[in-house]
gemmi code that builds the backbone of each chain (N, CA, C; Angstrom):
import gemmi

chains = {
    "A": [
        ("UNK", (116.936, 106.007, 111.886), (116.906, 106.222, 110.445), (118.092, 105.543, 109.782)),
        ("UNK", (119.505, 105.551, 110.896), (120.174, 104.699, 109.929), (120.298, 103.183, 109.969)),
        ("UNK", (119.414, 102.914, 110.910), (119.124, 101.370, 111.193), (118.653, 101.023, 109.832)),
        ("UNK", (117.197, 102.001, 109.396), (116.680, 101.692, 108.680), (116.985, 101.693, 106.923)),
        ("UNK", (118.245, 102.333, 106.933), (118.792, 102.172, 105.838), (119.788, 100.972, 106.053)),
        ("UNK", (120.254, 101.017, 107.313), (121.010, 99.647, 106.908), (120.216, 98.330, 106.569)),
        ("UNK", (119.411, 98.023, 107.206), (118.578, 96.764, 106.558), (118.007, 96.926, 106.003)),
        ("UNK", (117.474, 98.044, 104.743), (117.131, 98.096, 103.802), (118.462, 97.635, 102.507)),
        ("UNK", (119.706, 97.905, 103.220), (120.982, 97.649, 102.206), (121.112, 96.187, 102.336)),
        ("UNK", (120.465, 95.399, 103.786), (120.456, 93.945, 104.000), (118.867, 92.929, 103.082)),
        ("UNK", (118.130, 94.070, 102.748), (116.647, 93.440, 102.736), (116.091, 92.588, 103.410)),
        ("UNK", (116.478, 92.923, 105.077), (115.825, 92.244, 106.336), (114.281, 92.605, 106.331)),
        ("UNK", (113.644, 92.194, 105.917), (112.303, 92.164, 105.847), (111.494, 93.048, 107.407)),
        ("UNK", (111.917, 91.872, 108.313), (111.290, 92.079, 109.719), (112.056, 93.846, 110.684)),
        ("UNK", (113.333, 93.527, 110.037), (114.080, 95.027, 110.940), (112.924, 96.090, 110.020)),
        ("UNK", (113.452, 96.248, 108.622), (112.672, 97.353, 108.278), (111.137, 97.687, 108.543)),
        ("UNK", (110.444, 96.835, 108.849), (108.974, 96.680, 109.350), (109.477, 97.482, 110.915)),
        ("UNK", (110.335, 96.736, 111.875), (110.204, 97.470, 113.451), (110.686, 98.412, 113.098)),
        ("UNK", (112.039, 99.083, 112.237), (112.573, 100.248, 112.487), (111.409, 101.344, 111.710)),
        ("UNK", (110.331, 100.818, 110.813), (109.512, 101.834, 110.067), (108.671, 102.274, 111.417)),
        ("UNK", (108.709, 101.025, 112.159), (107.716, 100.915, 113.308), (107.685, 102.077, 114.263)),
        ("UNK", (108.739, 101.627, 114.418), (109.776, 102.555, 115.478), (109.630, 103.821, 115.479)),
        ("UNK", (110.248, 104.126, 114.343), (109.962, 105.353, 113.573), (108.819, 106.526, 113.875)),
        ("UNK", (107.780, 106.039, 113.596), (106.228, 106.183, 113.433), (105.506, 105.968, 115.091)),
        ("UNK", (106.082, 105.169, 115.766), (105.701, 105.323, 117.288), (106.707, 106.683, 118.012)),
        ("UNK", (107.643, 107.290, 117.527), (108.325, 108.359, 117.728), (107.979, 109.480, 117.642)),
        ("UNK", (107.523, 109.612, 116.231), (106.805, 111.035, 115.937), (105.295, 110.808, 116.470)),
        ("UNK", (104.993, 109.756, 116.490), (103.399, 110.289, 117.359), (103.311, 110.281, 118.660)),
        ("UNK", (104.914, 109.939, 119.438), (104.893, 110.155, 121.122), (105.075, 111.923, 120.953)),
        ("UNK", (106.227, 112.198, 119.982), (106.621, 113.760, 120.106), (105.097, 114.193, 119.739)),
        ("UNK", (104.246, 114.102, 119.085), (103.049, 114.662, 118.524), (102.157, 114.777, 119.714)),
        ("UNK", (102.123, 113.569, 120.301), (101.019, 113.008, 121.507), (101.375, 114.404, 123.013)),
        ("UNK", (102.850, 114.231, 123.218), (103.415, 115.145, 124.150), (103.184, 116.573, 124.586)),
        ("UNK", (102.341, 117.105, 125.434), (101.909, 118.339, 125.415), (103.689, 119.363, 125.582)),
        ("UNK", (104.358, 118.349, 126.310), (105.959, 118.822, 126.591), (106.656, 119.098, 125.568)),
        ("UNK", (106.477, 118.158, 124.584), (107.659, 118.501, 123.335), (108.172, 119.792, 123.103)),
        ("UNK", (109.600, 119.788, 123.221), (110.388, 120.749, 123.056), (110.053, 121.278, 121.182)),
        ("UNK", (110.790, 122.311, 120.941), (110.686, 122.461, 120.002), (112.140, 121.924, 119.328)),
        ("UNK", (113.256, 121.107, 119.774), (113.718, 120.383, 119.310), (113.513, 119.312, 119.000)),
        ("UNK", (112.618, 118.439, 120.337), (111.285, 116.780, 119.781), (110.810, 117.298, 118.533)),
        ("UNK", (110.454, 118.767, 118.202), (109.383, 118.631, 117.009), (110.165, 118.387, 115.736)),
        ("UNK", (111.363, 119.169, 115.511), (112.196, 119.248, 114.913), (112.903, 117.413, 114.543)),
        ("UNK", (112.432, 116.905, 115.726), (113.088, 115.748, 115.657), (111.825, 114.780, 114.618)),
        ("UNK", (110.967, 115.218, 115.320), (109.605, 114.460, 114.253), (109.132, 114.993, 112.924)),
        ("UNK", (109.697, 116.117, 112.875), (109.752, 116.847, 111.342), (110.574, 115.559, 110.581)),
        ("UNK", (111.683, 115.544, 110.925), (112.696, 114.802, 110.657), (112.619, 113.283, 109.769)),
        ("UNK", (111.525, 112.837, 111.040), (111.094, 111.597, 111.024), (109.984, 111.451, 109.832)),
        ("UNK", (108.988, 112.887, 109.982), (108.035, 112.952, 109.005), (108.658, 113.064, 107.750)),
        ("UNK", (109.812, 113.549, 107.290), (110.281, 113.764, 105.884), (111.232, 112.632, 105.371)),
        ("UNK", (111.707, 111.453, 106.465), (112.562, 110.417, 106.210), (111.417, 110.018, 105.787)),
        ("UNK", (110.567, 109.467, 106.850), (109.556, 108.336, 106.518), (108.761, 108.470, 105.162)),
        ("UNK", (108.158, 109.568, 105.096), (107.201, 110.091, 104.283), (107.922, 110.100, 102.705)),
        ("UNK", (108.838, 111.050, 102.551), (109.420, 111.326, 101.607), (110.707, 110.246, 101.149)),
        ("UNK", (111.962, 110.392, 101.963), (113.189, 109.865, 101.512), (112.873, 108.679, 101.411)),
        ("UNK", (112.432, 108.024, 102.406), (112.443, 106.672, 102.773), (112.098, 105.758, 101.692)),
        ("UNK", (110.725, 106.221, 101.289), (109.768, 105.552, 100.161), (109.855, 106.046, 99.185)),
        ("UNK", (110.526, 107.140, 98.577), (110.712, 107.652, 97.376), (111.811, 107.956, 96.858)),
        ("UNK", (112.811, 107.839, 97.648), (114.614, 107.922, 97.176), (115.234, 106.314, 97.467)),
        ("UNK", (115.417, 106.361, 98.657), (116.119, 105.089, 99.280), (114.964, 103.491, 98.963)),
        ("UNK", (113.913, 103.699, 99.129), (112.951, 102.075, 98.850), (113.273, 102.380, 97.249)),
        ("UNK", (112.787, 103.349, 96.252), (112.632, 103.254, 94.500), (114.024, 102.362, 94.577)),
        ("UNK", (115.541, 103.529, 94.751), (116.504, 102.777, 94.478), (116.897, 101.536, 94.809)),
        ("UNK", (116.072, 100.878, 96.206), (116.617, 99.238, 96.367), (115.850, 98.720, 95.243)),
        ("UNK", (114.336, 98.899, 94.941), (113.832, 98.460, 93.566), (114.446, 98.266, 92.604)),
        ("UNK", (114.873, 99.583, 92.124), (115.142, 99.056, 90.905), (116.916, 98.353, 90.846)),
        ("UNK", (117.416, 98.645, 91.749), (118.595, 97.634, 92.108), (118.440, 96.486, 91.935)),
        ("UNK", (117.741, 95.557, 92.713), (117.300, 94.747, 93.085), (116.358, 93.853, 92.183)),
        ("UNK", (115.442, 94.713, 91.556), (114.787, 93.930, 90.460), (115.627, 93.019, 89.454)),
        ("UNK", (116.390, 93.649, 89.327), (117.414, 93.672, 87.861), (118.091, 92.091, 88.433)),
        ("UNK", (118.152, 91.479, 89.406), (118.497, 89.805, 89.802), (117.294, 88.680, 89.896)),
        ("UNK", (116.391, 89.647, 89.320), (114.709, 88.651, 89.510), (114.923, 87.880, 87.585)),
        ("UNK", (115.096, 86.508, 88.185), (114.908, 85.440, 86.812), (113.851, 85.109, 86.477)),
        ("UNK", (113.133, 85.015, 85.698), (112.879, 85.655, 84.066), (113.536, 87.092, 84.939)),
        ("UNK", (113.843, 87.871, 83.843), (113.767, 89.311, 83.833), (112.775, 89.781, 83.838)),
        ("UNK", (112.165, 91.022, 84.317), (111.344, 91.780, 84.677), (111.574, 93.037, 85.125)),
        ("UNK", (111.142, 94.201, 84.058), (110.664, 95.542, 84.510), (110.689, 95.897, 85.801)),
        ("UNK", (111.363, 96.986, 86.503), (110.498, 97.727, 87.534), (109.143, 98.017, 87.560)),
        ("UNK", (108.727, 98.115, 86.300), (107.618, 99.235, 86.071), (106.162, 97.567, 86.020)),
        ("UNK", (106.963, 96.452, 85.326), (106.384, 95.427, 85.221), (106.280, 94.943, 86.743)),
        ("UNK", (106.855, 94.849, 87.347), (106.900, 94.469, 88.507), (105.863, 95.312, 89.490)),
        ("UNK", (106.269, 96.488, 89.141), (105.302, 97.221, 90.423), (103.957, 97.333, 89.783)),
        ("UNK", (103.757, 97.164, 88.642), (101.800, 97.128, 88.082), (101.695, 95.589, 88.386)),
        ("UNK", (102.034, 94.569, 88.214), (101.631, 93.096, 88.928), (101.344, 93.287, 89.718)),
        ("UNK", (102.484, 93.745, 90.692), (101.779, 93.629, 92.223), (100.591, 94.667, 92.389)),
        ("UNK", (101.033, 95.716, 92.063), (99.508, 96.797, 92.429), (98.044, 96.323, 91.713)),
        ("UNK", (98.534, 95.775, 90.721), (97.244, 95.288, 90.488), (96.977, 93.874, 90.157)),
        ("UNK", (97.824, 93.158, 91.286), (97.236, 91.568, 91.683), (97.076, 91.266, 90.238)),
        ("UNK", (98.216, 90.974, 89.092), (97.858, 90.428, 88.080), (98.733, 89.192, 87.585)),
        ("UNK", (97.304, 88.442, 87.914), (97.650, 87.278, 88.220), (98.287, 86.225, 87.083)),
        ("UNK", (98.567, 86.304, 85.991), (99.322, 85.879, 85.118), (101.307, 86.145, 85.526)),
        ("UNK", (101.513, 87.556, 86.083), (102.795, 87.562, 86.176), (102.630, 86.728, 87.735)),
        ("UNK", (101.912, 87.279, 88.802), (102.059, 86.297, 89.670), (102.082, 85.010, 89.716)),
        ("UNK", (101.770, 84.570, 89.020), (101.478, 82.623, 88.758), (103.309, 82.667, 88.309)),
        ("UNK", (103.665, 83.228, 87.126), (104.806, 83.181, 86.733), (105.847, 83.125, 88.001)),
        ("UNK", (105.643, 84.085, 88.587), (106.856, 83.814, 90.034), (106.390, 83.516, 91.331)),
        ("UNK", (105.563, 82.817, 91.037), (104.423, 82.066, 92.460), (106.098, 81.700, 93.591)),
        ("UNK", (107.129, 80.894, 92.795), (108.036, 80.404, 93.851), (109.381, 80.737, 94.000)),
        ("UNK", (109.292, 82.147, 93.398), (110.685, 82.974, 92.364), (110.893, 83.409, 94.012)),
        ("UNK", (111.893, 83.160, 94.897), (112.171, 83.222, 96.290), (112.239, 85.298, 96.405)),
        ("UNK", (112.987, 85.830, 95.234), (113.542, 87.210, 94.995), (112.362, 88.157, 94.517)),
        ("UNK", (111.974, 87.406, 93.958), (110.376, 88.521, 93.529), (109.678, 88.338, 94.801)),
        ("UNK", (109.503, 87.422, 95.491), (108.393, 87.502, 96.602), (108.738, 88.286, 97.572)),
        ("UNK", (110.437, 88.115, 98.046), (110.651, 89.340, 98.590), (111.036, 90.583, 98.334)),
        ("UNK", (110.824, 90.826, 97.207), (110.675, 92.382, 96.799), (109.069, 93.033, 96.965)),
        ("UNK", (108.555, 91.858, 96.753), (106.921, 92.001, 96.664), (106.830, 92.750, 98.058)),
        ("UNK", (107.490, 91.528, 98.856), (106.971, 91.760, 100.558), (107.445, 93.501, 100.918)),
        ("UNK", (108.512, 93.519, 100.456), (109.924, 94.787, 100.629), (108.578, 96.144, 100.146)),
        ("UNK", (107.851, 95.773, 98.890), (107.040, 96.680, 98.112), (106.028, 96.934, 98.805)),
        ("UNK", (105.377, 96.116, 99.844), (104.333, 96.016, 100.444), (104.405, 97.201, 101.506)),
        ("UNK", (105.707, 96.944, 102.295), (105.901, 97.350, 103.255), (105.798, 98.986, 102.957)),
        ("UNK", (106.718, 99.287, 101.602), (106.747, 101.036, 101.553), (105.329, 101.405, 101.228)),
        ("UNK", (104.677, 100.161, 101.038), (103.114, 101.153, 100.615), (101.974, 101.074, 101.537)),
        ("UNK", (102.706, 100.132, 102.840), (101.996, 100.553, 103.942), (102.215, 102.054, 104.691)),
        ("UNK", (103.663, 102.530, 103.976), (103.904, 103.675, 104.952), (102.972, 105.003, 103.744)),
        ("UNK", (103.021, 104.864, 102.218), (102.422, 105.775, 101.399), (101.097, 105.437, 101.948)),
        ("UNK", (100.321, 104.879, 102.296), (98.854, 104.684, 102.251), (98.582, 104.341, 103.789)),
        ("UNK", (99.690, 105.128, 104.759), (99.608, 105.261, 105.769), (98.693, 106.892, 106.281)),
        ("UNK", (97.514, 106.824, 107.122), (96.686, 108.104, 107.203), (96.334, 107.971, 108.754)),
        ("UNK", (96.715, 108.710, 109.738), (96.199, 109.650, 111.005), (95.476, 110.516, 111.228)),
        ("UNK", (94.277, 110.509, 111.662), (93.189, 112.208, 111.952), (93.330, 112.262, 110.297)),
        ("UNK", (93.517, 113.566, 109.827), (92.681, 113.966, 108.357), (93.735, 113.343, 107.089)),
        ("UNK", (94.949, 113.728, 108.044), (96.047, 113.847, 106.529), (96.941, 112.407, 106.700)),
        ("UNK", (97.973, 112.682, 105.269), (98.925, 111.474, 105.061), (99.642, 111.690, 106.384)),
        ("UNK", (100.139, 110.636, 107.353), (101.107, 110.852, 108.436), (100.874, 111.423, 109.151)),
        ("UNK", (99.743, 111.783, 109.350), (99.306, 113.224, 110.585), (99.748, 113.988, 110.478)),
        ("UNK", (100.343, 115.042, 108.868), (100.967, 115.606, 109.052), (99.902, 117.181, 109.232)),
        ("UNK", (99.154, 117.294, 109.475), (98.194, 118.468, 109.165), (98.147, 118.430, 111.062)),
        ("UNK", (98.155, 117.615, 111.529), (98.549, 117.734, 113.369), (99.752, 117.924, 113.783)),
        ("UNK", (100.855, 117.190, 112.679), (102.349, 117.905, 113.156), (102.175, 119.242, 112.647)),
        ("UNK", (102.078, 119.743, 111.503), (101.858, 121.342, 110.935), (101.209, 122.025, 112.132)),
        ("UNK", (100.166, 122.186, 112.569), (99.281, 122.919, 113.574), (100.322, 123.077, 115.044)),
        ("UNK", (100.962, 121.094, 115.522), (101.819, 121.576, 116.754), (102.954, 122.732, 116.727)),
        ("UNK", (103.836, 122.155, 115.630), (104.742, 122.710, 114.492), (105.230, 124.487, 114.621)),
        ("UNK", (103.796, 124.634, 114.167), (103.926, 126.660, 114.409), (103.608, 127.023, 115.478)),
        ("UNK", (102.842, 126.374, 116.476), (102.028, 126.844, 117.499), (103.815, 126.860, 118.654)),
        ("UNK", (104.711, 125.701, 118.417), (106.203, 126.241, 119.239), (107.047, 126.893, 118.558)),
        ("UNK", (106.782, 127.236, 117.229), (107.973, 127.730, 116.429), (108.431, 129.276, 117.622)),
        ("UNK", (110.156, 129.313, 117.700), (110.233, 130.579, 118.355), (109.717, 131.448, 117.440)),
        ("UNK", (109.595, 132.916, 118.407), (109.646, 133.957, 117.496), (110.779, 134.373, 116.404)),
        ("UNK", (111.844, 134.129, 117.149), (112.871, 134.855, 116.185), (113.481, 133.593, 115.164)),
        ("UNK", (112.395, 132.506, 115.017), (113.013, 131.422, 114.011), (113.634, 132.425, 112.363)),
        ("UNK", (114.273, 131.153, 112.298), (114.921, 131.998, 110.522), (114.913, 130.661, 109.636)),
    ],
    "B": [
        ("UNK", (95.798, 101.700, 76.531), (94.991, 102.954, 77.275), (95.024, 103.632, 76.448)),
        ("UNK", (94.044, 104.771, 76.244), (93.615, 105.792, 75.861), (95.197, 106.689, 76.221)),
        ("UNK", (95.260, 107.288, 74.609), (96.477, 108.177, 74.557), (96.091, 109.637, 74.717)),
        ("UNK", (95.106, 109.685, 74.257), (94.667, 110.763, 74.231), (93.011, 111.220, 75.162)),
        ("UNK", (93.078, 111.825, 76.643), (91.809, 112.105, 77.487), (91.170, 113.588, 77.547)),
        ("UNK", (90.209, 113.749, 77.591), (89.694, 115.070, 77.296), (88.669, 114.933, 78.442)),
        ("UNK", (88.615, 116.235, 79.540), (87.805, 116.263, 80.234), (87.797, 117.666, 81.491)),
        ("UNK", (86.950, 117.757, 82.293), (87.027, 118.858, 82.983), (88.037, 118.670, 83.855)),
        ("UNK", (88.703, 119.412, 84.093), (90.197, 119.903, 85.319), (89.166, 119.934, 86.620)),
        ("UNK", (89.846, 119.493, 87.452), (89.106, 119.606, 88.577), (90.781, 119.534, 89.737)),
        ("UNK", (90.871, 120.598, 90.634), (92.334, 120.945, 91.317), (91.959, 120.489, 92.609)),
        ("UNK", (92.874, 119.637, 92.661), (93.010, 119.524, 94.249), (93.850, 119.602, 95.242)),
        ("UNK", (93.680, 120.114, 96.600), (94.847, 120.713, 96.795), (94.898, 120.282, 98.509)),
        ("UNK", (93.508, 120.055, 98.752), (93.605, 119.144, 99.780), (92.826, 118.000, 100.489)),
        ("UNK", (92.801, 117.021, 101.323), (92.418, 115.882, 101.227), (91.037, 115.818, 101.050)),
        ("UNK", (90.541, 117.436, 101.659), (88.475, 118.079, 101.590), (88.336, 117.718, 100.293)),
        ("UNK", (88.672, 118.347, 99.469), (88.773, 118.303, 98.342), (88.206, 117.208, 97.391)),
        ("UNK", (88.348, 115.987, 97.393), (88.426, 114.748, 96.896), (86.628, 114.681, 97.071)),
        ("UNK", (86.129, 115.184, 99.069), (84.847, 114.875, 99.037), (84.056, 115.522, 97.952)),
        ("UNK", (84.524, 116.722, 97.592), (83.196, 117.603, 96.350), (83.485, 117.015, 95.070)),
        ("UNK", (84.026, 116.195, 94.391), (84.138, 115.253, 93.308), (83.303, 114.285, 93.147)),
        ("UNK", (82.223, 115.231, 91.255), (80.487, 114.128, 92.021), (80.683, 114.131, 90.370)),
        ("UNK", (81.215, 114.032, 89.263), (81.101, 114.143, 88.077), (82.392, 113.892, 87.389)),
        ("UNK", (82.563, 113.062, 86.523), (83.803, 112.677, 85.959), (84.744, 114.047, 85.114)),
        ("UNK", (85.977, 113.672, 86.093), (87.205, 114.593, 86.349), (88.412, 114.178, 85.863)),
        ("UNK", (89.099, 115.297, 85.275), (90.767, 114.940, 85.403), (91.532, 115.693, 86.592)),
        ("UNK", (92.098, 114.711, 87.543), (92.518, 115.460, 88.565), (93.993, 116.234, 88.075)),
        ("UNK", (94.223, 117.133, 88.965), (95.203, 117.453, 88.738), (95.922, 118.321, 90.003)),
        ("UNK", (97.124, 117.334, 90.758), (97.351, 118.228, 91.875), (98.723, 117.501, 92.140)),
        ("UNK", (99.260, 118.275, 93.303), (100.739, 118.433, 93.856), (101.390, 117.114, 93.802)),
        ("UNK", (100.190, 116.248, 94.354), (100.183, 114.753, 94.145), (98.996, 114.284, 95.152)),
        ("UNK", (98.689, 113.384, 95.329), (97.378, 112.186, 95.692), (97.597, 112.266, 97.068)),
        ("UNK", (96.205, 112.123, 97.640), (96.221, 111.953, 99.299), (95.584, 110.639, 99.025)),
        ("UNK", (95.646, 109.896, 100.387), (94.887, 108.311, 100.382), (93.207, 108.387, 99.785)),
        ("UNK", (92.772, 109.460, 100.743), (91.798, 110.215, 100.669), (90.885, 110.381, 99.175)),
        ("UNK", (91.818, 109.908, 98.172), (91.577, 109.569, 96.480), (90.784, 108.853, 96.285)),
        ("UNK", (90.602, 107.494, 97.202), (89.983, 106.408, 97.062), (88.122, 106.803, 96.764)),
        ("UNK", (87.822, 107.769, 97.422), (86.120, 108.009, 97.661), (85.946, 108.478, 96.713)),
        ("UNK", (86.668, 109.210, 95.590), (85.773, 109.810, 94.515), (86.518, 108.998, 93.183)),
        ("UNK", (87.571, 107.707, 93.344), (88.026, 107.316, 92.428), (87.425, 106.664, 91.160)),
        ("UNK", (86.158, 106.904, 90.986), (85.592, 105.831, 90.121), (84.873, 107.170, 89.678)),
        ("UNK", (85.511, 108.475, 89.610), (84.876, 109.408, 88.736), (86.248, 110.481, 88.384)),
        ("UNK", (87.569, 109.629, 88.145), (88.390, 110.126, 88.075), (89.203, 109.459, 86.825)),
        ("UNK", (88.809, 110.325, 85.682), (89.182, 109.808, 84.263), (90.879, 109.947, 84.066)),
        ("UNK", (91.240, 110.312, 84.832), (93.098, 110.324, 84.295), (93.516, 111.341, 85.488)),
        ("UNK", (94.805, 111.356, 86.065), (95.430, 112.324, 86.919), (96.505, 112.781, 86.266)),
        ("UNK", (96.817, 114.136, 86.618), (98.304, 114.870, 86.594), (98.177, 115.278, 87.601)),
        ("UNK", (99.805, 115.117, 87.718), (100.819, 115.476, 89.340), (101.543, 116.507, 88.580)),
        ("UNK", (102.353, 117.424, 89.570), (103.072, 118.038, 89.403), (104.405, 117.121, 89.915)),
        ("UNK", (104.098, 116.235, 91.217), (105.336, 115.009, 91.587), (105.811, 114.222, 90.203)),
        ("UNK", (106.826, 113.633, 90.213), (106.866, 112.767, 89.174), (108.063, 111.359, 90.407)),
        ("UNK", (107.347, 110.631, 90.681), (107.942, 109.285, 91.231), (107.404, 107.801, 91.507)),
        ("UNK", (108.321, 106.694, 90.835), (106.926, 105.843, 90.736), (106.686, 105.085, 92.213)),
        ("UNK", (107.136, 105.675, 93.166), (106.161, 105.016, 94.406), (105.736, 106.523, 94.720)),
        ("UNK", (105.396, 107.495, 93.907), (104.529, 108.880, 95.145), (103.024, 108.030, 95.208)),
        ("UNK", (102.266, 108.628, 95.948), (101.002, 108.130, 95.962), (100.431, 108.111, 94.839)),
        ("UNK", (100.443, 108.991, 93.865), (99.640, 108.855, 92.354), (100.389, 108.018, 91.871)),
        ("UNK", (100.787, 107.571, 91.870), (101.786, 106.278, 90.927), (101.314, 105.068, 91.220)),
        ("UNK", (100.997, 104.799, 93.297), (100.907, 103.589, 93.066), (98.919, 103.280, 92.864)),
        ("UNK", (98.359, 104.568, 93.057), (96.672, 104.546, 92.947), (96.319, 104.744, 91.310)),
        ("UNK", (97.450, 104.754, 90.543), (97.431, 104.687, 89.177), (97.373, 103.331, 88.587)),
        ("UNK", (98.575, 102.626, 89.222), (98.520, 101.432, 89.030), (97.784, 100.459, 89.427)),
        ("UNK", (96.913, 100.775, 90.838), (95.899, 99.397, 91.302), (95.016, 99.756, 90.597)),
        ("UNK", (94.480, 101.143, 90.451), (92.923, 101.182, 89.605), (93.216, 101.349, 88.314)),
        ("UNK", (93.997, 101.610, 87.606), (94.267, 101.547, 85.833), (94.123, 102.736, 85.729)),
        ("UNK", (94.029, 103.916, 86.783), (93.310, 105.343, 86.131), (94.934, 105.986, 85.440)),
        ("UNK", (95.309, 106.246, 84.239), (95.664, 106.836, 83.330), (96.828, 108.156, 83.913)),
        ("UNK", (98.266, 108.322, 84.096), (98.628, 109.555, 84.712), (99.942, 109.774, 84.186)),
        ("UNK", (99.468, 111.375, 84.201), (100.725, 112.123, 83.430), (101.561, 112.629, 85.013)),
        ("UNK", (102.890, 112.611, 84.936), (103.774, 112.741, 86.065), (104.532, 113.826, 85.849)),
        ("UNK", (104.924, 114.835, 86.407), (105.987, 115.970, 86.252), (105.451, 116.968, 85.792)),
        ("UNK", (104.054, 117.549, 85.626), (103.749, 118.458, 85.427), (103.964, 119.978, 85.978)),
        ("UNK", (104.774, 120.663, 86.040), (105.286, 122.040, 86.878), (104.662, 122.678, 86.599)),
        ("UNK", (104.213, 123.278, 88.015), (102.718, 124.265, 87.975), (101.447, 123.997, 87.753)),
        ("UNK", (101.287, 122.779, 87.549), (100.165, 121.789, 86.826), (98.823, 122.988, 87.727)),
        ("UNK", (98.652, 122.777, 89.077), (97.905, 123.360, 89.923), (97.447, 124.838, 90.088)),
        ("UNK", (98.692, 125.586, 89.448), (98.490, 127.002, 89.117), (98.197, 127.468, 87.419)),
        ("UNK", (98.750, 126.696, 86.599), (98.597, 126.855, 85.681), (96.904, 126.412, 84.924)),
        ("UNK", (96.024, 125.610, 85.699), (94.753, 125.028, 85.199), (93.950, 125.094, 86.440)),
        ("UNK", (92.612, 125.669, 86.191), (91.283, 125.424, 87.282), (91.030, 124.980, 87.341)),
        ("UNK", (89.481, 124.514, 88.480), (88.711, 123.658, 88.297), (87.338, 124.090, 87.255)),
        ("UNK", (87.304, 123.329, 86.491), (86.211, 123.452, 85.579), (86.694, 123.985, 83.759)),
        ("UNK", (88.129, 123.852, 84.147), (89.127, 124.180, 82.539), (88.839, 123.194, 82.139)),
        ("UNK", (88.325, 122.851, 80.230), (88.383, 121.850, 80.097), (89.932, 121.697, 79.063)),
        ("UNK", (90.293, 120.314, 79.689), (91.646, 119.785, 79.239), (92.024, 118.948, 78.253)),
        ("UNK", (92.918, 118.613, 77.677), (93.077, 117.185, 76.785), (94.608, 116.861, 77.823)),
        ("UNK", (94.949, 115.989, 78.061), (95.509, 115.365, 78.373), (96.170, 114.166, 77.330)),
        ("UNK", (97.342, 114.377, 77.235), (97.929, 113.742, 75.938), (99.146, 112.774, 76.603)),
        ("UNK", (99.203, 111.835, 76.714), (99.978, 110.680, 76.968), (100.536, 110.372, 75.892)),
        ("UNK", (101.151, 110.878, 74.894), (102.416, 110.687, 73.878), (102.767, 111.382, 74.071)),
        ("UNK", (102.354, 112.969, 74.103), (103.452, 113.950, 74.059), (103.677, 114.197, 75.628)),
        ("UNK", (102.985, 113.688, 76.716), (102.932, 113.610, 78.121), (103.033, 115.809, 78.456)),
        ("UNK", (102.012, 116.048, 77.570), (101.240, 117.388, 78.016), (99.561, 117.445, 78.417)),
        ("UNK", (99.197, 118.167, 79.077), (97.998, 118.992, 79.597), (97.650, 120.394, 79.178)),
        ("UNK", (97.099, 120.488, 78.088), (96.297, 121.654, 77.624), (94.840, 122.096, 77.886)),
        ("UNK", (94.565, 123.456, 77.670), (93.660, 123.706, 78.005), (93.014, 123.616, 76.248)),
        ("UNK", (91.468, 123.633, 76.578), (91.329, 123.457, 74.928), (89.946, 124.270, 74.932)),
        ("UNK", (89.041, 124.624, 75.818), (88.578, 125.717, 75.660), (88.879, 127.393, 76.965)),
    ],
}
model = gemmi.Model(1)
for chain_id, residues in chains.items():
    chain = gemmi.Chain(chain_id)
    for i, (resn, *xyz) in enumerate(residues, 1):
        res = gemmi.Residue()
        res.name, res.seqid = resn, gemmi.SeqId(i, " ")
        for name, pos in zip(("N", "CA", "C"), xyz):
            atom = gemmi.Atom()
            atom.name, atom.element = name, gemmi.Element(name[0])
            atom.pos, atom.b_iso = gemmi.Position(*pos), 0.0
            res.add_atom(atom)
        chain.add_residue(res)
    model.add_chain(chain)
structure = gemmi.Structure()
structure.add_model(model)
structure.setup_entities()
């Protein structure tokens, strides 16, 4: 997790892709594991609320809108993220070769592979981590 | 866009949910499962109770144009399914109106 904030502070394109990777092959070995301790789960809770939550909604928004703010022409966050979501192709033509918008684009892509990421029923498998989840919780948890 | 939407509340609360959506709706829930996609083309405007612009309703707002009020507290307890609503994008409230 702090890999993955550090090259998110680098905007290494390829680390943040393996470390999201990484990530996400972790909590579904602890998930997969009939063994998992109830500290593994704890550990993939972990993973489920970086990935899921912090990752893409605290730490990715803020490199956005950081980051936008050096894209020439100027351009919106808000302009920026409706282009890309909706492939509109007038602002895209505009920064077809803008080197900084394309990789924010790519950077944008990536967190919305992890939001529009789905396992078995739910977002993240999390309705299979929930079920493993209580089934080890101790008794005397607090 | 339309500032002003009027239509039946329809709550959702989990990803089942989305399948019984057969008649044009204003959703209104905790926030969006992927799971949005199958009934999206009978989904006249959303409220979240989330308010963030990468949560999932933010970015299924923006590829399909569907219309959404963000930060609604209690949105889910406070309105049923089958309340009918106005949904007001100036004053960024959700009322019930009958």
């Amino acid at each position: 997790m702090k890999d993955l904030l550090k090259y998110t502070y680098l905007l290494d394109l390829k680390k943040i892709s393996e470390n999201t990777e990484r990530l996400w092959e972790r909590y579904q070995e602890i998930l997969d594991d009939k063994k998992s301790t109830w500290e593994d789960l704890n550990e993939a809770r972990a993973i489920l609320f970086f990935l899921g939550h912090i990752f893409v909604e605290e730490i990715a928004l803020g490199s956005l809108e950081k980051r936008v703010k050096f894209v020439r022409p100027a351009i919106s966050l808000d302009n920026f993220l409706l282009a890309v979501d909706r492939k509109d192709a007038a602002v895209l033509k505009k920064y077809k070769n803008n080197k900084k918008f394309a990789k924010l684009r790519d950077f944008y892509l990536i967190v919305k592979g992890i939001k529009n990421r789905k396992k078995g029923e739910w977002y993240l498998d999390e309705k299979r981590f929930i079920k493993i989840y209580r089934k080890k919780q101790p008794r005397n948890y607090f | 866009m339309k500032r002003l939407i009027q239509g039946k509340a329809f709550i959702a609360r989990s990803e089942r949910d989305y399948y019984n959506i057969n008649k044009p709706i204003i959703l209104v829930a905790r926030n969006t499962h992927p799971d949005i996609v199958i009934a999206i083309k009978k989904i006249k405007a959303i409220v979240t109770e989330v308010d963030n612009r990468l949560c999932h309703a933010a970015i299924i707002s923006r590829e399909y144009g569907i219309p959404l009020l963000m930060g609604v507290e209690n949105a889910t307890k406070n309105f049923k399914t089958g309340d009918e609503v106005m949904v007001d994008f100036n004053s960024k409230t959700i009322c019930k109106i009958k």
